[in-house]
N, C-alpha and C positions, 0 to 999 in steps of 0.2 A: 470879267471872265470867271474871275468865282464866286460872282453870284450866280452865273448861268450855272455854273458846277452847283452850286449847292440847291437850285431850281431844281434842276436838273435829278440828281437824288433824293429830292423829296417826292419829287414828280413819281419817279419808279420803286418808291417804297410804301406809296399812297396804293399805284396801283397794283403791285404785288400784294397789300395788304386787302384790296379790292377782292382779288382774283381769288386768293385764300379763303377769302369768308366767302363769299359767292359759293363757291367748292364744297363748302359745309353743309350750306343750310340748302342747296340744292338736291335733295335725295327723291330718285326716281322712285315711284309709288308702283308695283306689281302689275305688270298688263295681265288685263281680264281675255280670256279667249272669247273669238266672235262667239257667240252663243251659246256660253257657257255660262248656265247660272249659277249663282253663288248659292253656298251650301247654307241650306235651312233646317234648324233643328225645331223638332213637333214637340210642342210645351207636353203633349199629351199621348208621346208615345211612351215615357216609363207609367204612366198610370194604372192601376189593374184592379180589379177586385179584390182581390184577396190581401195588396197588402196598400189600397188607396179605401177604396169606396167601402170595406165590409167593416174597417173598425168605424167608419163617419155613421152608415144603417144602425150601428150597433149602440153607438153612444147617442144615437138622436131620434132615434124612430122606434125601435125594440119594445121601448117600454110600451106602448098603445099598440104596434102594430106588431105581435106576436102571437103566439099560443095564448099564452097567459094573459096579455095583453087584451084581447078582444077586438078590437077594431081590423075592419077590413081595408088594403089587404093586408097578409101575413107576409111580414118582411124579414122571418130569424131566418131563412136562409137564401142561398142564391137563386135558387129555380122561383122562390119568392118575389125575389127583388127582380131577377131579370127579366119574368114576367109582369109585371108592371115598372119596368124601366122608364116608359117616357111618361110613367103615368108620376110617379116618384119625383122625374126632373122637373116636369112643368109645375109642381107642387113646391119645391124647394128655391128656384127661379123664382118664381109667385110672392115668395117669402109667407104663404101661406101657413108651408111646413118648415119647420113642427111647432106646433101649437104650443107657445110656455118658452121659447127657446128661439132660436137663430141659429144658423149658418155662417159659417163666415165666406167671404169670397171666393177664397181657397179653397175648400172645401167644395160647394157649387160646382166649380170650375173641375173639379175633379170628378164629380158626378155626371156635368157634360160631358168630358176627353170621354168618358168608359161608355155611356148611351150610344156617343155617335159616332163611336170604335165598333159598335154592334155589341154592348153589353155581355162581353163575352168571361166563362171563366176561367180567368188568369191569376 
C-alpha cells in the first residue's frame, strides 16, 4: 500500500511538473488579421539629396564634373545632377564612375533610393 502511495505521488508530481513547463514554453505568437500586411519599412525613404546624394556628387564627381572641372555634364549643383540623374546612376552602377576612385555600396544604393524616388530636391 505504500508503495502504491508513494507511486502514486511521484506519479502526480511528475505530472504537475509536466503541466508547469508545458505552461511556460507554450506562449501564443500574435494573430496576423486575414489580409493585413505586415508593416514594411522603405530602406530609401529617408534618403534625399540634400543631405544623402549631394555630399557623395561632391566628394566623388565635383572635381571633373564642375565649372572648374571641365568635363561634361556639370554636376556642382542640383538642376545639374538632376538633370542627368539616370545618366550619373547607370555610370556609378557600371562602376565606370569616377574614374581614379569607387563608390561604395552604400553610397550607390543611395544614389538609386533618390533616381527612382524621381530625383527630387529634398
Amino acid at each position: 500500500m505504500t508503495r502504491n502511495l508513494k507511486f502514486r505521488n511521484l506519479y502526480l508530481i511528475m505530472l504537475a511538473s509536466l503541466l508547469f513547463t508545458s505552461c511556460l514554453t507554450n506562449v501564443e505568437q500574435p494573430i496576423e488579421e486575414e489580409g493585413e500586411d505586415p508593416v514594411t519599412v522603405d530602406p530609401c525613404e529617408s534618403i534625399t539629396f540634400s543631405s544623402n546624394v549631394k555630399s557623395i556628387i561632391d566628394n566623388n564627381c565635383t572635381q571633373c564634373h564642375s565649372s572648374s572641372g571641365g568635363q561634361f555634364p556639370n554636376l556642382d549643383s542640383y538642376n545639374g545632377v538632376s538633370s542627368n540623374a539616370s545618366s550619373v546612376l547607370s555610370e556609378v552602377e557600371s562602376r565606370r564612375m569616377p574614374q581614379g576612385g569607387s563608390l561604395s555600396n552604400d553610397e550607390i544604393t543611395a544614389i538609386k533610393c533618390w533616381v527612382d524616388n524621381g530625383a527630387l530636391n529634398n
